[in-house]
Structure formats: C-alpha cells, structure tokens
C-alpha positions in Angstrom: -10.0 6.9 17.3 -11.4 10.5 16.7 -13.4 11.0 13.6 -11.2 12.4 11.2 -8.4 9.7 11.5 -11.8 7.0 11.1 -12.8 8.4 8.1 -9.3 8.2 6.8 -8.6 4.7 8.0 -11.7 3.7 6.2 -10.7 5.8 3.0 -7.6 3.6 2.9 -9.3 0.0 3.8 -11.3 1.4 0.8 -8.6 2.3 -1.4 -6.5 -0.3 -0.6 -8.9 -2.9 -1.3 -9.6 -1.3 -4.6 -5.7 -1.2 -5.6 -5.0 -5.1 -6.3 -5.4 -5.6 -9.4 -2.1 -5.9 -10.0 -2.5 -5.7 -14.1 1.2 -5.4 -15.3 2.7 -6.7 -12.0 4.3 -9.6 -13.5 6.2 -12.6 -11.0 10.3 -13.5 -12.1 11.2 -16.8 -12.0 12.3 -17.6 -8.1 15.1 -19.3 -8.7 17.1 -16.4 -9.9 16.0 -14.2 -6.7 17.6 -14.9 -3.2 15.2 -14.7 -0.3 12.2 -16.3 -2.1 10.3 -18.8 -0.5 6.2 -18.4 -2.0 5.1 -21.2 0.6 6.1 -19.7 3.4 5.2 -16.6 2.5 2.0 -17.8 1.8 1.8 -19.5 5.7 2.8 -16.1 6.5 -0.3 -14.7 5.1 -2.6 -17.3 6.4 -1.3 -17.1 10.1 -1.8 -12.9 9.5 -5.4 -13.6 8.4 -5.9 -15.2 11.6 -4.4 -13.4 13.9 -5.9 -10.0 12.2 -9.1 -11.1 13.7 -8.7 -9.7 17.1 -7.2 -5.9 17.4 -5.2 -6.5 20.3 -3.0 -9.3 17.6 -3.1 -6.4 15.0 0.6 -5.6 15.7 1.5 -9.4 15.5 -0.5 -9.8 12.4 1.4 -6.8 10.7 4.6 -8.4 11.2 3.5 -11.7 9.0 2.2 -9.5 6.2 5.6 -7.9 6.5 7.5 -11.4 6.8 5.2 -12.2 3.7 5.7 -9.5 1.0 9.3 -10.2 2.2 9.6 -13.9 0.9 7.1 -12.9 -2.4 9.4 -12.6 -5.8 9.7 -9.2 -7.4 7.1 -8.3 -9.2 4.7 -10.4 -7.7 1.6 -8.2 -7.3 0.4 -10.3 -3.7 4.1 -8.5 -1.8 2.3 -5.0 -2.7 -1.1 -6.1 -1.1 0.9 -7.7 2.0 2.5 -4.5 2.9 -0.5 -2.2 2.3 -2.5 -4.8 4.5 0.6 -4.6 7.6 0.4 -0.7 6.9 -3.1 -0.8 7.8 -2.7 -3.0 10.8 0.3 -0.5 12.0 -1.7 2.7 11.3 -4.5 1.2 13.7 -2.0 0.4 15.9 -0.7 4.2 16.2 2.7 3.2 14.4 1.8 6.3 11.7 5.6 5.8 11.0 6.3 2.4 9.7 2.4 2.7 8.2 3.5 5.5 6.0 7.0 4.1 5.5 5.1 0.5 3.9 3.0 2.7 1.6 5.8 4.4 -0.1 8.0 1.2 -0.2 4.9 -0.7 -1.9 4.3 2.3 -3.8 8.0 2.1 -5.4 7.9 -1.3 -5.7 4.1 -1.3 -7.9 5.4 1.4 -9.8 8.8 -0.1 -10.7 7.0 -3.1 -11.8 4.5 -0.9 -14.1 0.9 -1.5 -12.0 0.6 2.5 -11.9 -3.0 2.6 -10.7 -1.9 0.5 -7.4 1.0 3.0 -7.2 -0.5 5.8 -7.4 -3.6 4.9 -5.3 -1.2 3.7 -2.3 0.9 7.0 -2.7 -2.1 9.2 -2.0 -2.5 6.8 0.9 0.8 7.8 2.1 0.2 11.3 1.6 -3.1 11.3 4.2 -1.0 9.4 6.5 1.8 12.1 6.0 -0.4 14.8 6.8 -1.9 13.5 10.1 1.1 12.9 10.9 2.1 16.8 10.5 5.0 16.1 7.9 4.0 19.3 6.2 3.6 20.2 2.8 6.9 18.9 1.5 6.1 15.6 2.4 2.3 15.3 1.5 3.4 17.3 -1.8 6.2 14.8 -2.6 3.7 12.3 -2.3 1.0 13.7 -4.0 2.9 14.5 -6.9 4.3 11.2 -7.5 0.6 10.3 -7.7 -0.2 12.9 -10.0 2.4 11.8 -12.7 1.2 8.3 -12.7 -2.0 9.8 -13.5 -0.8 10.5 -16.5 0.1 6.6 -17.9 -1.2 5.6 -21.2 -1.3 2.7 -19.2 -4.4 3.4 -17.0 -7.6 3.5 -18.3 -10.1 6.8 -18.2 -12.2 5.7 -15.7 -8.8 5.2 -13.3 -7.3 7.9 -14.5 -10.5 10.1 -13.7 -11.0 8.5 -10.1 -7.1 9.2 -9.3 -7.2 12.8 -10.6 -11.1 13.0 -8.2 -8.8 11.9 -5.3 -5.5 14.3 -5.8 -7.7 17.2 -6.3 -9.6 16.2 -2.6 -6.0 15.3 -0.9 -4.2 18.6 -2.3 -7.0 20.7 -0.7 
C-alpha cells in the first residue's frame, strides 16, 4: 500500500471510529419492518469480528458486516457502523468501488435518520475514496458538499461542527 492511500486508510479507521455515536439514530419497532432479524445480524457481526483478524479473510469479513447492517432495523445506528466497517475491509481489499458505494449508502441512511455528524463524517470519507479513485471533481464536490450542509445542523454541537468544517476545508484542497 503506497503512502498516500495509508495515510488515508488510517484517516478513515480514525474517522470512522469517531462517527458512532449515533445520537439521534433512533431503532423502529421490528415487527413492522420486513428483513429484520437483530440476532442474526448480530452473529453476523461476531463471525466478521473474527474473521477480520487475518487480512487474507478481510473480503469474507466484509460480506458479514454487509449481511449485518442488512438484517439491523432502520434507524438503528449499529447498520451505519456495519457498513463503514465492510467499506473499510473492501477499500483494503482494492474494491475502491463497493468501499465508496457503502459510505454514501451509510451516509444516506445516518442522515435520513438525523445523526448528521456520522453523515457528514462518512461523506467526507467517500469523497477521499472518490478522489483516489480519479472520479474527478464532480464526484469528490458532490460529496463534499453534502458534507458541508450538514455542517450547518443546529443539531451538532460547536466543537463537531468546527472539526467537520477543519476537515472539508483539508479535503476541498
């Protein structure tokens, strides 16, 4: 891994590990919700934590953090922290792709449930990923943008709001 894609990968580990807080992210009752099965997605997540261990499982691992957030009820803060840990375990794989693709769809799904900091945060993570990729500015400014209007929610405190605006200014130059 050359040094600039390390330094990213650990920006994001960082980030992402910062951007579960989930305040706002509120769980709807499962039995209104088709698909929903918490115990197995939390086997899911416990098999994945295992298997994470060695990189050579790392694509294997991604596919029950994926099988996870899949089974989690909407809302439910832990299906935003299972995809941004299988986009992880895809970006180190080399799948840039379907790493960017679970930023942005955990992005929309912690913004649509109101935890803005986690949505914003995860969208700037999708924009690096976008730009080593080469998606050009349209993409990485899409991105980035979304981030910068959740910046503005009354809903985030200064000190998040100051560390998100600190972070769009670095990914924008």
């Amino acid at each position: 891994m050359n040094g600039m894609r390390m330094k990213g990968a650990v920006a994001i580990v960082a980030f992402a590990g910062m951007a579960f807080t989930a305040n706002g992210m509120m769980a709807q009752p499962t039995s209104t919700q088709k698909g929903v099965d918490v115990a197995k997605a939390m086997r899911y997540e416990a098999t994945a934590e295992r298997v994470e261990k060695s990189m050579k499982s790392f694509k294997e691992a991604a596919g029950y953090w994926e099988k996870a957030a899949a089974l989690r009820p909407a809302g439910d803060g832990q299906a935003v922290q299972d995809m941004v840990r299988a986009s992880r375990l895809r970006f180190y794989t080399g799948d840039e792709g379907k790493a960017q693709s679970l930023l942005e769809d955990a992005g929309q799904i912690a913004w649509a449930y109101g935890d803005v900091a986690t949505a914003a945060r995860v969208f700037l993570d999708a924009a690096w990923i976008a730009g080593t990729r080469g998606q050009g500015t349209v993409v990485v400014g899409n991105l980035i943008s979304r981030a910068q209007k959740l910046a503005q929610s009354p809903l985030l405190t200064a000190d998040e709001r100051d560390a998100l605006l600190e972070r769009i200014s670095s990914e924008a130059d």
